[in-house]
C-alpha positions in Angstrom: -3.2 -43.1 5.9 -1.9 -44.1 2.4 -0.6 -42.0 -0.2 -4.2 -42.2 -2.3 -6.2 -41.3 0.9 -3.7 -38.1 1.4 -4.2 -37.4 -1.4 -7.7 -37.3 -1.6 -7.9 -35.7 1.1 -5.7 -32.5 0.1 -8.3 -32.4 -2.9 -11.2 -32.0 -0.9 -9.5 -29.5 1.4 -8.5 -27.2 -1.5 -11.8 -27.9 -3.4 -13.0 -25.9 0.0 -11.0 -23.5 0.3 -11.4 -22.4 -3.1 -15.1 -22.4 -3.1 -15.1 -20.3 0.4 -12.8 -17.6 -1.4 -14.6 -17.5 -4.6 -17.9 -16.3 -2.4 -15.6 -13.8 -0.6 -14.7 -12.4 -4.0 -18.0 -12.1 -4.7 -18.8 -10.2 -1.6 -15.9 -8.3 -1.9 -17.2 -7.1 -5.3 -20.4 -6.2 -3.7 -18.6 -4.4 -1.1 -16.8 -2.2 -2.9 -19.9 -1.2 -4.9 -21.4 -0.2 -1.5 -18.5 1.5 -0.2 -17.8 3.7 -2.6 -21.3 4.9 -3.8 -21.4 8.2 -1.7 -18.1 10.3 -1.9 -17.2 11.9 1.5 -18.9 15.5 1.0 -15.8 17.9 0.8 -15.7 21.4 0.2 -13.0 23.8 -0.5 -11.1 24.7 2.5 -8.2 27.1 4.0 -6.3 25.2 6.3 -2.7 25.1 5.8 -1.4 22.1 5.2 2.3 20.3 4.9 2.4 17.4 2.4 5.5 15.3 3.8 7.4 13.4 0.8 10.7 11.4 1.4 12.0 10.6 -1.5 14.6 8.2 -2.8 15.8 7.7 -6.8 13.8 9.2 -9.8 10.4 7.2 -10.9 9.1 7.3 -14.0 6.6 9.3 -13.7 7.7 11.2 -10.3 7.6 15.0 -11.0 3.5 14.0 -12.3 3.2 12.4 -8.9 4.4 15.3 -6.8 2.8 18.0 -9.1 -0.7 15.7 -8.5 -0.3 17.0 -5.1 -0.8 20.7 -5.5 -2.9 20.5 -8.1 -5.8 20.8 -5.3 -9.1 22.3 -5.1 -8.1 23.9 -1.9 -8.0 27.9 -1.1 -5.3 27.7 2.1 -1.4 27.3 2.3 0.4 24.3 0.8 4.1 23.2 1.8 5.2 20.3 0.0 8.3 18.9 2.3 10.4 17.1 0.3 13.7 14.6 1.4 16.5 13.0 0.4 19.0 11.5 2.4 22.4 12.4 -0.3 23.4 15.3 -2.0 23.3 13.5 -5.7 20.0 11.7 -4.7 18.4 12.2 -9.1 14.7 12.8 -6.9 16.9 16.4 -6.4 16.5 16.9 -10.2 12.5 15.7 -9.8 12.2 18.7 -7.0 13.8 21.6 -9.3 11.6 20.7 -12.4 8.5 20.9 -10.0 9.6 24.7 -8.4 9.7 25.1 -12.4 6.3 23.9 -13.4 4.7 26.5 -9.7 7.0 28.9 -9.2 4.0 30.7 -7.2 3.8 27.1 -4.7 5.9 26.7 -1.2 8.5 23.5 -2.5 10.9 22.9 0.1 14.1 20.6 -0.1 15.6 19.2 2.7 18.8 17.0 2.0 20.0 15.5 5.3 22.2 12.2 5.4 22.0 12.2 9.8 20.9 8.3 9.8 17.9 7.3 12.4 17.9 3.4 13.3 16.9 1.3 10.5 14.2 2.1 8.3 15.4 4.8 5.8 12.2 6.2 4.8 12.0 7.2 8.5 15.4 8.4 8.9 14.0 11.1 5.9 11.2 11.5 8.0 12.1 12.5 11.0 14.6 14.8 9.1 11.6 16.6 7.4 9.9 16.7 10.9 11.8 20.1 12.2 10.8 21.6 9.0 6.9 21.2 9.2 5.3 24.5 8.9 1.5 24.2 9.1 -0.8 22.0 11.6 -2.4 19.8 9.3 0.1 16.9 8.3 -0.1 14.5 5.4 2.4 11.9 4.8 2.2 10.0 2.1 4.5 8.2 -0.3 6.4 9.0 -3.4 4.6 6.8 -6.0 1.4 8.1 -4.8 -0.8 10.6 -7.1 -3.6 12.4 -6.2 -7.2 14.1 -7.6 -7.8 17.3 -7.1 -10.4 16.7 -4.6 -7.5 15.0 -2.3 -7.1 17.5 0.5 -10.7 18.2 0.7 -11.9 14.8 1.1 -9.5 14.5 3.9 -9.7 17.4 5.9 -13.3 16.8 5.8 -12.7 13.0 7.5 -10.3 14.5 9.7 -13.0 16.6 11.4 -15.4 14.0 12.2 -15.4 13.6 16.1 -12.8 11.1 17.4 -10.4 10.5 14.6 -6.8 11.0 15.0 -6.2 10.4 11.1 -7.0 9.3 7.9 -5.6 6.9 5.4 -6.5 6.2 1.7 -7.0 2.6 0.0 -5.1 2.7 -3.3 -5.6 1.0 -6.6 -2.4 0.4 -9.0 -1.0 2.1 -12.2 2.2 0.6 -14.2 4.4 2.9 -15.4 7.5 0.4 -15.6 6.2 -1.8 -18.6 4.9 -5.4 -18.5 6.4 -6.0 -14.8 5.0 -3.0 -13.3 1.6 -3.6 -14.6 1.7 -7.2 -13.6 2.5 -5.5 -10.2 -0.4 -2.8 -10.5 -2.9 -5.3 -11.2 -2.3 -7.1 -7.9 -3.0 -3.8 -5.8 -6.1 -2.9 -8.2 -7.5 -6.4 -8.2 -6.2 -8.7 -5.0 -5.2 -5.7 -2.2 -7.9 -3.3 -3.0 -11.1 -5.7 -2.2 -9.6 -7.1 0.3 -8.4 -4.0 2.0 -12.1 -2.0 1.7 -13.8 -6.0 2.1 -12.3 -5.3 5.9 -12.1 -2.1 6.4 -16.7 -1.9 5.4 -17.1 -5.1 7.8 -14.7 -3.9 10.4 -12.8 -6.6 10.5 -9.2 -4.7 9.9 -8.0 -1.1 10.9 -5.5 -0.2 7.9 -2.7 2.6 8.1 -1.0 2.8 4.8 1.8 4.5 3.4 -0.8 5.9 0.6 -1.8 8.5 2.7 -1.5 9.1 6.8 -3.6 12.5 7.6 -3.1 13.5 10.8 -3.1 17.1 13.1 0.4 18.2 14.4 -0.7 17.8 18.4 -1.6 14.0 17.0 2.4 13.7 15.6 3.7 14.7 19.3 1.5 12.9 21.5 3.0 9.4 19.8 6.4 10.4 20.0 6.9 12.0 16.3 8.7 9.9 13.7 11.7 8.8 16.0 9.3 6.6 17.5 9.2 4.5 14.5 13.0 4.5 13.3 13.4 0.4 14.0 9.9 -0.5 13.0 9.3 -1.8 9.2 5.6 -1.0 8.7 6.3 2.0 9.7 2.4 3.1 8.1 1.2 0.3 10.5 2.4 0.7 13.4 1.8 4.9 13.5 -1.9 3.9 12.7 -1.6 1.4 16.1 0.1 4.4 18.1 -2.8 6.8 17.3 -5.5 3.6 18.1 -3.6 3.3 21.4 -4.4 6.5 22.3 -8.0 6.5 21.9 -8.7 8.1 18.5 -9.4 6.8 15.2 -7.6 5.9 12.3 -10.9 6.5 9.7 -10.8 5.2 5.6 -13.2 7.2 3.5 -14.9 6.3 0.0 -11.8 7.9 -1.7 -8.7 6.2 -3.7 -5.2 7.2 -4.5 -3.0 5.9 -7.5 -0.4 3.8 -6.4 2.3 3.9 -9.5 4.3 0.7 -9.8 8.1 0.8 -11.7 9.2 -2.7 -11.5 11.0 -3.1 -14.4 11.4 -6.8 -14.5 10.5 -9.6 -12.2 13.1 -9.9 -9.9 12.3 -6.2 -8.6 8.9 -6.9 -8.6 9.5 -10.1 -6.8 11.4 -8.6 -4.4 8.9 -6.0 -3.6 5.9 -7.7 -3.0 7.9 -10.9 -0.8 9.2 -7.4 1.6 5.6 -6.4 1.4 3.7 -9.9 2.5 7.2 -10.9 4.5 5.8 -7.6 6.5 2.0 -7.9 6.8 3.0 -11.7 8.1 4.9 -10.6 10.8 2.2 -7.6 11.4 -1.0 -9.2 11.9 0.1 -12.8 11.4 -3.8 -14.4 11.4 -4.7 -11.9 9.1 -2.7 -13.1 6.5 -2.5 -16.3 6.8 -6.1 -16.3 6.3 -5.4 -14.4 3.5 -5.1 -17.0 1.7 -9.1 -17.5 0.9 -8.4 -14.7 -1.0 -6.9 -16.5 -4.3 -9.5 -19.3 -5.0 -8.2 -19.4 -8.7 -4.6 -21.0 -7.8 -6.0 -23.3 -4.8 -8.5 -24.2 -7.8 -5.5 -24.9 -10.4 -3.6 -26.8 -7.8 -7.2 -29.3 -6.9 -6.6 -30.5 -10.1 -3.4 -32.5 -9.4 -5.9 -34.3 -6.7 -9.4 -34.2 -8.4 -9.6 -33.1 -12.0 -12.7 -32.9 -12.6 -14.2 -30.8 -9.5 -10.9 -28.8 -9.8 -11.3 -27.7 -13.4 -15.0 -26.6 -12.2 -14.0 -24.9 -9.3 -11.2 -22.9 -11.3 -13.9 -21.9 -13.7 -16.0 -20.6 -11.0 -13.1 -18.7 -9.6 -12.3 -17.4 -12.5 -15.4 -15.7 -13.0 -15.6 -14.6 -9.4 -12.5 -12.7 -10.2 -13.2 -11.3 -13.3 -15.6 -9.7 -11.5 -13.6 -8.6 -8.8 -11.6 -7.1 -11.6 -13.9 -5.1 -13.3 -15.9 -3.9 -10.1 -12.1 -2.3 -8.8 -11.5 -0.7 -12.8 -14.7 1.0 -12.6 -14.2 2.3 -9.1 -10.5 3.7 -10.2 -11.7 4.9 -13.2 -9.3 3.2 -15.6 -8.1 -0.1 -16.7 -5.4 -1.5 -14.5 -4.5 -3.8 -17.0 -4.9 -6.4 -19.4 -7.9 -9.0 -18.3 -6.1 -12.3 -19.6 -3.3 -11.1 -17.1 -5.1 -12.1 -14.0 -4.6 -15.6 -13.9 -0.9 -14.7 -13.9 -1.0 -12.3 -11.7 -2.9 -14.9 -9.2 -1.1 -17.1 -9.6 2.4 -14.9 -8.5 0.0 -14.1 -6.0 -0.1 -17.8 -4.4 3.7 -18.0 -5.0 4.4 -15.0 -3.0 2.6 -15.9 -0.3 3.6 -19.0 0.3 7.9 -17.9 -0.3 7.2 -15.3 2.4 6.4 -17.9 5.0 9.7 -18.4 5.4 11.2 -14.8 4.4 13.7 -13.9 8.0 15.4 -10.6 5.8 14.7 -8.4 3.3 15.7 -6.2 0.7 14.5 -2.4 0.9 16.2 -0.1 -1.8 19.7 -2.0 -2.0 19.6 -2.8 1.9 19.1 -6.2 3.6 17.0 -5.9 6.7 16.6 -8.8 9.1 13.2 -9.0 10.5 13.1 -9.1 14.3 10.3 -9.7 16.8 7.3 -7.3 17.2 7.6 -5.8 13.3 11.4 -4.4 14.5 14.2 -4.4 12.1 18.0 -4.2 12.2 20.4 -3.8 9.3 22.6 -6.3 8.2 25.8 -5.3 8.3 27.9 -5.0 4.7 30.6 -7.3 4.1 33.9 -5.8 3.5 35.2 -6.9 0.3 38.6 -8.3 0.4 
């Protein structure tokens, strides 16, 4: 086959491609009307609960993000567990200004360095785990924030018959300037349809780091958070553990804020090649078909090969996406970001993807981690300097 033919070829193919992902963005944006127009019915209630938060440096905005969390419309017990792994961790400072802001809340502080396997936010995890002091156990991250209405919703999907815990899609907030809302635009606009797209047609079972609701007898029958010291999607593979045991791993009509800090574009690069470096070696299919999901860059590159159908196709994605845009805003309830942004933030979007194709190690907050079979990881070890 000649260079012209290959060519030609590859034009037609990426023509396709892009058309099949601009109709999935316009089901997407259908779907996430449909999914979130009835709110899971949640009441006040008086179970005590134990918000787990390991925590590592000082974000931006990281005493809002923790206060979010007992600012609830919810009448029993609250511990917020917090961790850090050294004694002049700067979250330490976050912790004090929040036991400022409720003096009348339950705040605890547990600073323990003991090291467990490889994944660090684990290690702080299953440090906090001695310390839990109420049945009902929600972990979730440290650039999470929460409405009022969090706990409710939650304990309300935790009761349905059968499920062993419940997780949270997210959309994104930048609180680091340009880079982080370049950053929060990608969860708003490319991870949340697709992550409630498969979720609503049940063609993915999520566990996310946003939130992982779960009951204390749940946390003990898979082994507690030791089990998951070597494993880098830690979220994932705790939401496989409970699916393994016969229960469910449920995602109701209700969304968290994910706040991005990137400061620049080489943290932000970073971040999101650990994070699609990790969902490829999770569910590798899944993300590899992924890639119908950014019909604006397979558009863009169709030109190279075909101008003209190219340039029409790129218009149509376009569209499909502004769409997908604005659908995802109105559900969050605020403006991710800037609309002329999104053909940037596609377009890193296709460059990510394809660099993590080949992404063996990665950083994770000043560690390099080499990725191992079965979603395991190992740390590299440090070379001594001379």
């Amino acid at each position: 086959m000649g260079f012209v033919a290959i060519i030609n070829v590859m034009g037609w193919v990426l023509l396709g491609l892009s058309v099949l992902g601009t109709l999935y963005m316009i089901a997407a944006a259908f779907t996430m009307r449909r999914f979130f127009a009835h709110p899971v019915p949640a009441g006040r209630r008086s179970e005590g609960v134990t918000l787990l938060k390991p925590l590592h440096g000082a974000e931006p905005r990281l005493v809002d993000n923790l206060a979010s969390f007992l600012e609830q419309d919810h009448d029993g017990p609250i511990q917020l567990l917090c961790g850090v792994q050294r004694a002049d961790d700067p979250a330490i400072a976050a912790v004090a200004a929040l036991k400022v802001r409720f003096p009348q809340a339950r705040i605890d502080l547990v600073v323990d360095p003991t090291p467990h396997g490889a994944n660090g936010k684990v290690a702080n995890l299953i440090n906090l785990e001695p310390h839990i002091a109420h049945d009902v156990i929600v972990l979730s991250d440290s650039d999470m924030a929460a409405r009022p209405d969090y706990l409710a919703g939650l304990l309300s999907a935790l009761d349905r018959p059968g499920v062993g815990a419940v997780t949270l899609a997210y959309y994104g907030r930048g609180d680091g300037g340009f880079w982080s809302r370049v950053g929060a635009a990608g969860l708003s606009w490319q991870f949340l349809p697709g992550a409630v797209f498969g979720v609503a047609h049940r063609l993915a079972r999520p566990c996310m780091g946003s939130t992982i609701a779960m009951r204390r007898p749940m946390l003990a029958a898979i082994g507690g958070f030791r089990a998951f010291a070597d494993v880098l999607a830690d979220d994932y593979a705790i939401g496989e553990a409970i699916a393994a045991r016969g229960a469910l791993v449920t995602v109701p009509p209700m969304l968290v804020t994910h706040a991005s800090a990137e400061r620049n574009f080489g943290e932000l690069w970073r971040h999101e090649l650990r994070w699609g470096a990790t969902v490829r070696d999770v569910v590798p299919g899944a993300y590899m078909l992924g890639v119908i999901g950014m019909p604006l860059p397979l558009a863009l590159c169709d030109i190279v090969c075909q101008p003209r159908w190219g340039l029409a196709a790129a218009a149509f994605a376009l569209v499909s996406r502004l769409g997908v845009a604005y659908v995802a805003d109105r559900r969050a309830g605020t403006r991710t970001a800037s609309l002329w942004l999104l053909p940037i933030r596609d377009c890193l979007t296709f460059a990510v993807f394809v660099a993590s194709l080949g992404v063996r190690s990665v950083d994770w907050r000043g560690a390099t981690l080499k990725m191992e079979k079965h979603g395991r990881i190992a740390a590299e070890p440090e070379i001594p300097l001379p």
